[in-house]
VOSE-407836 format. One line per 4 residues: number of its first residue (from 0); their letters; for each residue x, y, z of C-alpha. Coordinates in nm, 4 decimals. Layout:
<nodes>
NUM) A) X/Y/Z; ...
</nodes>
This chain:
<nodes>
0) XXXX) -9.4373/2.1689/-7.6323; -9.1273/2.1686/-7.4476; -8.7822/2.0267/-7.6273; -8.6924/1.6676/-7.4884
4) XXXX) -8.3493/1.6009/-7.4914; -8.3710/1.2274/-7.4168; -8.5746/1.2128/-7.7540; -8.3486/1.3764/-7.9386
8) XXXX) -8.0382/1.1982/-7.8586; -8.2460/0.8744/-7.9882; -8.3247/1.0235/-8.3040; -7.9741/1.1415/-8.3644
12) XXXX) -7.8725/0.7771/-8.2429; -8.1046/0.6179/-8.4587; -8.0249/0.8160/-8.7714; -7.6130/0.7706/-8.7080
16) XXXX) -7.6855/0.3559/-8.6970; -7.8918/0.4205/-9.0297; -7.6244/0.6401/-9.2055; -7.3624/0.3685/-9.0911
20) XXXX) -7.5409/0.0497/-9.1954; -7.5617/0.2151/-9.5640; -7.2419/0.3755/-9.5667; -7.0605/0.0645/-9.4377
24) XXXX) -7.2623/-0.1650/-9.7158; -7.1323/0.0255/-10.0065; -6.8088/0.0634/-9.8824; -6.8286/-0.3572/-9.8159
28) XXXX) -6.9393/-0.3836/-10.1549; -6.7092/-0.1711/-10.3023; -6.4007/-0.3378/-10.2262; -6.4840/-0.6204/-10.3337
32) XXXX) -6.2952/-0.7765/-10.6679; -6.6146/-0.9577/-10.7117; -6.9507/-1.0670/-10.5204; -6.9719/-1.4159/-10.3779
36) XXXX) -7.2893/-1.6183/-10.5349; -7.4248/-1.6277/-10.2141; -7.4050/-1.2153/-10.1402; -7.5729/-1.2101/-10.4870
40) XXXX) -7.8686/-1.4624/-10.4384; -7.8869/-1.2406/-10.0851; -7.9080/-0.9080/-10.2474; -8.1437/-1.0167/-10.5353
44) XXXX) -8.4200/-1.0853/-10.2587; -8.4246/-0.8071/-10.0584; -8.6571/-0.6191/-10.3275; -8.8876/-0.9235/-10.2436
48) XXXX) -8.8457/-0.9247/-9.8931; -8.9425/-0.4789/-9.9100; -9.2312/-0.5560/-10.1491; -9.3510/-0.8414/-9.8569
52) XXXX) -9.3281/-0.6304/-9.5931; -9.4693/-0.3167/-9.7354; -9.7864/-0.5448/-9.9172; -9.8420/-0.8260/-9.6018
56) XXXX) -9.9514/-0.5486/-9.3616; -10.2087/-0.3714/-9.5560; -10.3071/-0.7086/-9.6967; -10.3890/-0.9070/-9.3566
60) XXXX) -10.5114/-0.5499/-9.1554; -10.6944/-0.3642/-9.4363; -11.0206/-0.4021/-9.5803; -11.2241/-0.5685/-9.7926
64) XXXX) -11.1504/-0.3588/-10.0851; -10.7503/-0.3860/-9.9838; -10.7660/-0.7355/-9.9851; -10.9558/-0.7315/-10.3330
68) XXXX) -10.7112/-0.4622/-10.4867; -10.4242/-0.6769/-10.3948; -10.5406/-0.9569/-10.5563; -10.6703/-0.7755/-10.8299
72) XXXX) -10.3033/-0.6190/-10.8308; -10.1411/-0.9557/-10.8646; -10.2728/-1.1090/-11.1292; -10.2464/-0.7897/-11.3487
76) XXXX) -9.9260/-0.7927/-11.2553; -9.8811/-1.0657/-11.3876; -9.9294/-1.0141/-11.7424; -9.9191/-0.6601/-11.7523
80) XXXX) -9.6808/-0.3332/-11.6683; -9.6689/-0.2101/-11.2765; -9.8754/0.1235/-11.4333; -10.1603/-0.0977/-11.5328
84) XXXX) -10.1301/-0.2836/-11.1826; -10.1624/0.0525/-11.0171; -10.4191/0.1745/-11.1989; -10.6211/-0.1868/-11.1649
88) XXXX) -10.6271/-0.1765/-10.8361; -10.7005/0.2083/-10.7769; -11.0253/0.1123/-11.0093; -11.1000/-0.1626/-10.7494
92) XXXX) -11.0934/0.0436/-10.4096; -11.2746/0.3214/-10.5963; -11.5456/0.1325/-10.7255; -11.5591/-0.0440/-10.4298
96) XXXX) -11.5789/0.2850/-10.1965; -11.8057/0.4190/-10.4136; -12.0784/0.1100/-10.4385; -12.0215/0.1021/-10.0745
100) XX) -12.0287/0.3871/-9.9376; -11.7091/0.3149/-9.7249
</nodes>
């Protein structure tokens, strides 16, 4: 395997825009007196907007036993701790890989 420079100067590239787009965040944030209500409401979702993007994928291009788990997942979720959720839906895609044979 022979060392590609072009490759490497987009990984550096990419992980200098990365390093910046944090960096330049805090320091935003940290200058500020205070955070306008709108910053606030925009920064509250993006744990929502993460949790969409990491759950939509395996949701709509897994399995049967995904799909199940996640909806298993949910509703636990709903009146329980995220432990339990875990665990919940682990129980579903094992017990569904098991009676299946998948």
């Amino acid at each position: 395997m022979e060392f590609d420079l072009h490759m490497a100067l987009v990984i550096l590239a990419a992980a200098a825009a990365t390093f910046a787009t944090r960096i330049g965040g805090y320091i935003l944030i940290t200058r500020m007196k205070s955070i306008p209500p709108r910053m606030e409401a925009a920064l509250n979702a993006v744990p929502a907007a993460v949790l969409t993007t990491l759950v939509a994928p395996a949701f709509f291009i897994g399995g049967w036993e995904s799909k199940l788990a996640l909806i298993v997942a949910l509703f636990v979720g709903l009146r329980f701790s995220h432990t339990w959720m875990l665990v919940a839906a682990w129980i579903v895609v094992m017990i569904w890989r098991h009676a299946g044979g998948f």
